[in-house]
C-alpha positions in Angstrom: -27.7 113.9 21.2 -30.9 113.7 19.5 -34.4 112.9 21.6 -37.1 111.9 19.9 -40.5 114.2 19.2 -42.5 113.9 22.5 -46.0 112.7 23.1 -48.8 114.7 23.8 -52.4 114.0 24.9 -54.8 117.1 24.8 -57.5 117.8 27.0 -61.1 118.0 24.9 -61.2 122.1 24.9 -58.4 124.5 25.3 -55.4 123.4 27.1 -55.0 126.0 30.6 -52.2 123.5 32.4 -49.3 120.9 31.7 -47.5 117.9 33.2 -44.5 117.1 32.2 -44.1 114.0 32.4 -40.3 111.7 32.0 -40.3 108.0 31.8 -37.2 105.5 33.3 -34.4 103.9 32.1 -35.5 101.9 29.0 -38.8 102.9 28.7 -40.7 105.5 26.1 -42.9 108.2 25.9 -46.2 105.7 26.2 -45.0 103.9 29.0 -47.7 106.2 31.2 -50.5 106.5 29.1 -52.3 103.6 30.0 -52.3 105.5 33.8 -54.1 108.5 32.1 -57.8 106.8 32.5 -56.7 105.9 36.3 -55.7 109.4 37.5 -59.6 110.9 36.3 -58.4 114.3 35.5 -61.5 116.7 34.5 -61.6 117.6 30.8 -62.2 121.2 32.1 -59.5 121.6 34.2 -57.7 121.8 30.2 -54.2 119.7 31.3 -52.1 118.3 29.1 -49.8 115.7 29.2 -46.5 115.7 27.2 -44.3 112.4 27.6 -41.1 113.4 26.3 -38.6 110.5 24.9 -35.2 109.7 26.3 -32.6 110.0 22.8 -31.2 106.4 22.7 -27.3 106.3 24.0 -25.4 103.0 25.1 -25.6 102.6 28.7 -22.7 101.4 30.6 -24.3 99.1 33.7 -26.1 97.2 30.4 -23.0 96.1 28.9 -22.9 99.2 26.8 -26.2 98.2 25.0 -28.4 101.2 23.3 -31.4 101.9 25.2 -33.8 104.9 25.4 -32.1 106.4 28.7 -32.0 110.1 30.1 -27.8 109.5 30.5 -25.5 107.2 31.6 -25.3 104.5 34.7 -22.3 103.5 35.2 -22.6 100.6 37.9 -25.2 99.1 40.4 -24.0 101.9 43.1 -26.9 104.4 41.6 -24.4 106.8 43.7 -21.1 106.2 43.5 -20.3 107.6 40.1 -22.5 110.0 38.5 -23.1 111.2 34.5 -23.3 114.7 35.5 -22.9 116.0 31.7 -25.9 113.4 30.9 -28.1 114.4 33.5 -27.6 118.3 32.8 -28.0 117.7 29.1 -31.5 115.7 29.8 -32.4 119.0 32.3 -32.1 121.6 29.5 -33.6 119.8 26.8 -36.4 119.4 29.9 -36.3 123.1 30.6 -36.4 124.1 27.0 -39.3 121.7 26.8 -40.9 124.5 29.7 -40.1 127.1 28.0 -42.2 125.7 24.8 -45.2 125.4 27.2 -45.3 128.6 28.1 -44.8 129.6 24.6 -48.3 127.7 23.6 -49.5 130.0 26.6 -49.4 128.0 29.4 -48.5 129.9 32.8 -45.4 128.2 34.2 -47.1 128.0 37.6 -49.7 125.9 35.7 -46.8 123.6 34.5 -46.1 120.3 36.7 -42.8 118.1 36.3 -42.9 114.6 36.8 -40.6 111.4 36.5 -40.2 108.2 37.3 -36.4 106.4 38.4 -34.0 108.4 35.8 -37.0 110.6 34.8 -37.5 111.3 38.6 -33.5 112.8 38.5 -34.4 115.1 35.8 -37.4 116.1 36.8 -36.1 116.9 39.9 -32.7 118.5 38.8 -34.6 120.6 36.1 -36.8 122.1 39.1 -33.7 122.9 41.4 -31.9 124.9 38.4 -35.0 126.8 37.3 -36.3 130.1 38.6 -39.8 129.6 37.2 -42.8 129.3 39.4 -43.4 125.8 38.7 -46.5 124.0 40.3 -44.4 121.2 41.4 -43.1 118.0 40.8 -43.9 114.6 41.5 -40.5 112.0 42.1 -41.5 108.6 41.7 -39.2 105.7 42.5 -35.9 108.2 42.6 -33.1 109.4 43.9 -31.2 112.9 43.6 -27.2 112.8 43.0 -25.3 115.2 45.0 -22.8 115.7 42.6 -25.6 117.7 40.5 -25.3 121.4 40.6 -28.5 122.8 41.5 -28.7 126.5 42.1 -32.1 127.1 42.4 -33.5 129.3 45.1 -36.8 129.0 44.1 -39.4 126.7 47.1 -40.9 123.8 45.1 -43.9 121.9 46.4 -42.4 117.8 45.9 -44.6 114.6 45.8 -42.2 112.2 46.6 -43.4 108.3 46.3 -41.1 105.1 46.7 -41.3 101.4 47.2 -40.2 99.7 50.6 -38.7 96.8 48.0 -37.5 98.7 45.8 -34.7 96.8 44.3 -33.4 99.5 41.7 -33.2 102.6 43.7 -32.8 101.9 47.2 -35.4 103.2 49.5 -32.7 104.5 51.5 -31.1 106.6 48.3 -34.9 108.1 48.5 -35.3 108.8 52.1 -32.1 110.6 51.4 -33.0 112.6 48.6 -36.1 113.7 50.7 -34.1 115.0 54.0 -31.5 116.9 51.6 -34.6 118.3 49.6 -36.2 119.2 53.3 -33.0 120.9 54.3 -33.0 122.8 51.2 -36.0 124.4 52.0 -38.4 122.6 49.8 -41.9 121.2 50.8 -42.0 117.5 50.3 -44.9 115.3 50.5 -43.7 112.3 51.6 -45.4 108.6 50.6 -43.7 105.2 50.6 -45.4 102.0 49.7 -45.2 98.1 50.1 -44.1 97.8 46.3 -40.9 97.2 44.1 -39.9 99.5 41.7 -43.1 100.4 39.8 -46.2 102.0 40.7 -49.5 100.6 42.9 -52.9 101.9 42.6 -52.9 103.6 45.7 -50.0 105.6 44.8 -52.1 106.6 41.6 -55.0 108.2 44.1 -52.6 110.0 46.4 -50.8 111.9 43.0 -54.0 112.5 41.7 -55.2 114.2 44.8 -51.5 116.1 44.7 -52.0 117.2 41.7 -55.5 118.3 41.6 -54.4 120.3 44.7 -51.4 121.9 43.4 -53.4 123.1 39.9 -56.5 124.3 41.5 -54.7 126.3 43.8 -55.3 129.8 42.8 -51.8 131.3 43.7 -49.8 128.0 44.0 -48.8 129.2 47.7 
C-alpha cells in the first residue's frame, strides 16, 4: 500500500512542535488547510503542520470504488465489522510518520495527533499503541473500534469533539468511544456540538485553546 508524500506547512522560523494531522474518508491532505488562518497559531510558538494522505484503496460500503481512505468500511454499521489489518497498517505508517518528527528534532511531547472521522481512528489507535510522550490528540467526528488492539499504557490528554446530527458516525458510537477511553484511564476533554458531520467555528476556538494549552505546557502534566 503506497500513501502519498504528506503536506507540510512550516512555521516562519525554526519549527519547535508538530500536529499531526489525518483527514476522513475521501478527503486529502489539503482538506484542513483552509482552517490554518482560523485556529491563529503564533509564528513563535514554531508548529508545524503535516497533513499526511490516505494511499487510495477500493472501499467496500462505496461499491468498491477507489478513494483516498485510511482502510476499509465494510457497511453502514461503522461497528459491526471492522478492517483491523487497514486500520493497523494506517497506525504504523502514522507512528513511523512520529518517529520522522522527532528525527527533524522535534520532542515527541511536542508532537500532537489529530484526525477527523477515519483520521480520528488512527489518530486515536496510533496513540493507544505508542509509548511516546505524546502531547495529545484531538478526535473529531470519530469513533474507536473495539476490535483494535491497543496496548498502550501510556495516559493521553484527548480532545474529543462530535456533532449532535451527526449522520456518519453516530453520536452515540462517540459518546462510546469517550466512556471506554475514560475507563482506560485517559483524560478526555469532552465537546459536542449542534452540527452534522463537519466542523463549526466554535469547535475551531475550543481546539485552538486545547492546543495552545497542551503545547505551552512546560512538562505536558
Amino acid at each position: 500500500m503506497e500513501y502519498p508524500p504528506c503536506v507540510e506547512i512550516d512555521p516562519p522560523g525554526p519549527a519547535r512542535c508538530s500536529v499531526i494531522w489525518l483527514h476522513g474518508l475521501g478527503a486529502d491532505g489539503n482538506d484542513f488547510l483552509p482552517l490554518l488562518p482560523q485556529l491563529r497559531i503564533p509564528g513563535e510558538l514554531g508548529l508545524r503542520f503535516v497533513f499526511p494522505n490516505a494511499p487510495r484503496q477500493p472501499v467496500t460500503v462505496n461499491n468498491g470504488y477507489v478513494m483516498p481512505a485510511w482502510y476499509d468500511i465494510h457497511g453502514m454499521d461503522l461497528l459491526a465489522r471492522i478492517d483491523v489489518d487497514g486500520i493497523l497498517r494506517s497506525t504504523d505508517y502514522l507512528l513511523k510518520l512520529v518517529d520522522e518528527e522527532t528525527d527533524r528534532g522535534i520532542p515527541p511531547e511536542n508532537i500532537l495527533l489529530a484526525g477527523f472521522s477515519q483520521g480520528g481512528v488512527i489518530a486515536l489507535a496510533a496513540a493507544l499503541r505508542s509509548d511516546q510522550p505524546l502531547a495529545g490528540v484531538m478526535a473529531l467526528s470519530t469513533y474507536l473500534p473495539r476490535a483494535l488492539p491497543l496496548d498502550s499504557t501510556v495516559p493521553r490528554h484527548i480532545f474529543q469533539a462530535h456533532g449532535r446530527m451527526d449522520d456518519v458516525v453516530p453520536w452515540q458510537a462517540a459518546r462510546d468511544a469517550r466512556e471506554r477511553l475514560k475507563d482506560m484511564g485517559h483524560q478526555v476533554e469532552w465537546h459536542e456540538y449542534d452540527m452534522a458531520h463537519s466542523l463549526c467555528a466554535e469547535e475551531v476556538t475550543d481546539m485552538r485553546a486545547w492546543m495552545m494549552g497542551r503545547l505551552l505546557e512546560p512538562h505536558h502534566s
